[in-house]
C-alpha positions in Angstrom: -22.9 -8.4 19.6 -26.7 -9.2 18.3 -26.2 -7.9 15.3 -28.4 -10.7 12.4 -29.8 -10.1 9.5 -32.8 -10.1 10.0 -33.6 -6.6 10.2 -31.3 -5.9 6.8 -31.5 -3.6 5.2 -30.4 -1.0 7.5 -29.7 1.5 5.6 -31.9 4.7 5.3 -32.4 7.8 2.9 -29.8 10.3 3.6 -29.6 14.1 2.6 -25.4 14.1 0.8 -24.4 17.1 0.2 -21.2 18.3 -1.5 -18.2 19.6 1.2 -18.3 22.9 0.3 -22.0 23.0 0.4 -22.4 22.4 4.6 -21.5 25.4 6.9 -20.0 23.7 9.1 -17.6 20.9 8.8 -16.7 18.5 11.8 -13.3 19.8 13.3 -10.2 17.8 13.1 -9.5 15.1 13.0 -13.3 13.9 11.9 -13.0 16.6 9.1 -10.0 14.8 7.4 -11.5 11.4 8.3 -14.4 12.3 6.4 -12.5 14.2 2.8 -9.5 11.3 2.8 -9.0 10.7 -0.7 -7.3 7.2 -0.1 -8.4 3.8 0.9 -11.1 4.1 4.2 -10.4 0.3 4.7 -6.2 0.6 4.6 -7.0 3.7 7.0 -8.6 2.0 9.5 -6.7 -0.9 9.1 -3.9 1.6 10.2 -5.6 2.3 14.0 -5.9 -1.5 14.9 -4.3 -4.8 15.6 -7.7 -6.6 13.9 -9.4 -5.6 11.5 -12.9 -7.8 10.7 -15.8 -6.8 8.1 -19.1 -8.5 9.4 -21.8 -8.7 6.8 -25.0 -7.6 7.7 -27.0 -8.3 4.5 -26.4 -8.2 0.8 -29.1 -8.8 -1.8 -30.2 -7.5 -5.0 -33.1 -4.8 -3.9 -34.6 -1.9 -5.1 -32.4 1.2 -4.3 -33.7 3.9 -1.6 -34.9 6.8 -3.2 -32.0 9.4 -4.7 -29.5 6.4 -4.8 -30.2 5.1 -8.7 -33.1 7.2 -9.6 -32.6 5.1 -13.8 -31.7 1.6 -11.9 -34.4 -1.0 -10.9 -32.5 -3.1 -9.1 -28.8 -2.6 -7.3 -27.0 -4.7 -5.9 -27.1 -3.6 -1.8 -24.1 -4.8 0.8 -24.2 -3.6 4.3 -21.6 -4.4 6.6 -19.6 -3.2 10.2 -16.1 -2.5 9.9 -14.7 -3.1 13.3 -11.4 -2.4 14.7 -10.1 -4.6 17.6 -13.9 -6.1 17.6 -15.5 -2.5 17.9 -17.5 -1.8 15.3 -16.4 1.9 14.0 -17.7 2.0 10.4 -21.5 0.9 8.9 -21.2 0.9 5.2 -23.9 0.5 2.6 -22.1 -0.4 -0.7 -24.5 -0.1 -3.9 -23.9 -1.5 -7.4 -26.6 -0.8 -10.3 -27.4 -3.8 -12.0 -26.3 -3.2 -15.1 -22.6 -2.4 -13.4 -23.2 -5.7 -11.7 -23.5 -7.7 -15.4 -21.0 -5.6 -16.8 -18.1 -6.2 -14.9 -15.6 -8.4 -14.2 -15.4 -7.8 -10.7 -16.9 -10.6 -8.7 -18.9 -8.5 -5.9 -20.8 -11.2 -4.8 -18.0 -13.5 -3.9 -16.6 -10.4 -1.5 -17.5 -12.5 1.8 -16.3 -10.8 4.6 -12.8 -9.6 2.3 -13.3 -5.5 2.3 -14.8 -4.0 -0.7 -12.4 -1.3 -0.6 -9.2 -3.7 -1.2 -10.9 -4.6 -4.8 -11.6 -1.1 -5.3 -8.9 -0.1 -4.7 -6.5 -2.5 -6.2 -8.2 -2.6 -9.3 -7.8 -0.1 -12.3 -11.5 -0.7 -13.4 -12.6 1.7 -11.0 -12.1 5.4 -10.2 -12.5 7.2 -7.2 -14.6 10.1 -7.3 -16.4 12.6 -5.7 -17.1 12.8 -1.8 -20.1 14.3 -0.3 -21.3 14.1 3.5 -23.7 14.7 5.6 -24.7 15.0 9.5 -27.5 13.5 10.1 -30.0 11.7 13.2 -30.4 8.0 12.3 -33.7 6.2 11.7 -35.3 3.4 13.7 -33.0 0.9 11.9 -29.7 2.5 12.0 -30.6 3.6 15.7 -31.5 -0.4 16.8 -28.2 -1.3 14.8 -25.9 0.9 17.0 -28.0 0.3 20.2 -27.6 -3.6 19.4 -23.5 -3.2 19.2 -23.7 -1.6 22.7 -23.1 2.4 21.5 -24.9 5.1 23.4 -27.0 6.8 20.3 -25.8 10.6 19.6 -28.0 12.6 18.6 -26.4 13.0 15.2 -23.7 10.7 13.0 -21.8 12.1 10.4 -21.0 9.6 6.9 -19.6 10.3 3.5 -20.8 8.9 -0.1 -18.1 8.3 -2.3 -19.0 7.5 -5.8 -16.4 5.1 -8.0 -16.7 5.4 -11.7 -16.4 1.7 -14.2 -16.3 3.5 -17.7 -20.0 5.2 -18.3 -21.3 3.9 -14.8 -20.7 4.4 -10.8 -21.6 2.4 -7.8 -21.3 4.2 -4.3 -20.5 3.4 -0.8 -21.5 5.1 2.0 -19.4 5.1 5.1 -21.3 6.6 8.1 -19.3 6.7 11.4 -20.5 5.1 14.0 -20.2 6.8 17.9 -17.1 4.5 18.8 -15.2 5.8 16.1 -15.7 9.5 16.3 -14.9 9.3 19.9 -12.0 7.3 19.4 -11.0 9.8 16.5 -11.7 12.9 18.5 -10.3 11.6 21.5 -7.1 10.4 20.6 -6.9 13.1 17.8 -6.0 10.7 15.0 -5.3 11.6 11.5 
């Protein structure tokens, strides 16, 4: 795998949408993939002997446009989340940074331990709303895939999940990579 980060970030501007709002859902088993309420990481973690986050990047940048539109500067982590050494998951994690001061959650001593585990282990934060969206990926997101050896569909699909810390939120955005929704569809896994 090629994968550096040179090219970070990789991320892009993405159209979310609320659930109800997109006429037409993935079918199972990508459908329930994409709502699960729980954990992503314990999840995956589930479907695999070894499970690896690889960072790509992380650096305080300004956010894309529509991801802190009162924020200056967020915190921005962009990793793979691979499964047996396939990479299944890119996910662009985003903490304003005022969040980032206020908390007592050391972010930027995650390494390569999931961000999920401390969000989800910790009662400072509260999972909230899901939205998704189907999408064709940009130059960036396309090299990224073409540079972990997956054929590029013409569309992914990705959720943005939003976790409240008292009056503020920081989202991560999970978008599916090729491998995984074949493996997913394929083997029909819930």
């Amino acid at each position: 795998m090629s994968v550096t980060s040179l090219s970070f970030p990789y991320g892009e501007s993405i159209q979310w949408y609320s659930p109800e709002q997109i006429p037409q859902l993935p079918l199972q088993p990508l459908k329930n993939w994409l709502l699960a309420c729980g954990s992503l990481t314990q999840k995956l973690k589930s479907h695999c002997n070894q499970f690896e986050v690889k960072v790509l990047g992380e650096d305080i940048l300004p956010p894309l446009a529509g991801e802190f539109p009162q924020q200056q500067q967020a915190w921005v982590r962009e990793v793979l989340l691979c499964l047996d050494g396939v990479p299944w998951i890119f996910a662009r994690t985003l903490v304003p940074g005022t969040l980032l001061q206020k908390s007592t959650a050391n972010f930027l001593a995650l390494g390569s331990r999931p961000l999920g585990e401390l969000l989800f282990t910790s009662d400072q934060f509260i999972p909230g709303r899901i939205e998704v969206s189907q999408f064709t990926p940009c130059a960036n997101l396309a090299s990224l895939i073409d540079s972990v050896g997956q054929s590029k569909q013409s569309s992914l699909w990705g959720r943005r999940r939003y976790f409240a810390h008292h009056d503020q939120a920081l989202i991560v955005c999970e978008i599916f990579l090729p491998a995984a929704q074949a493996h997913i569809e394929a083997n029909n896994l819930i």
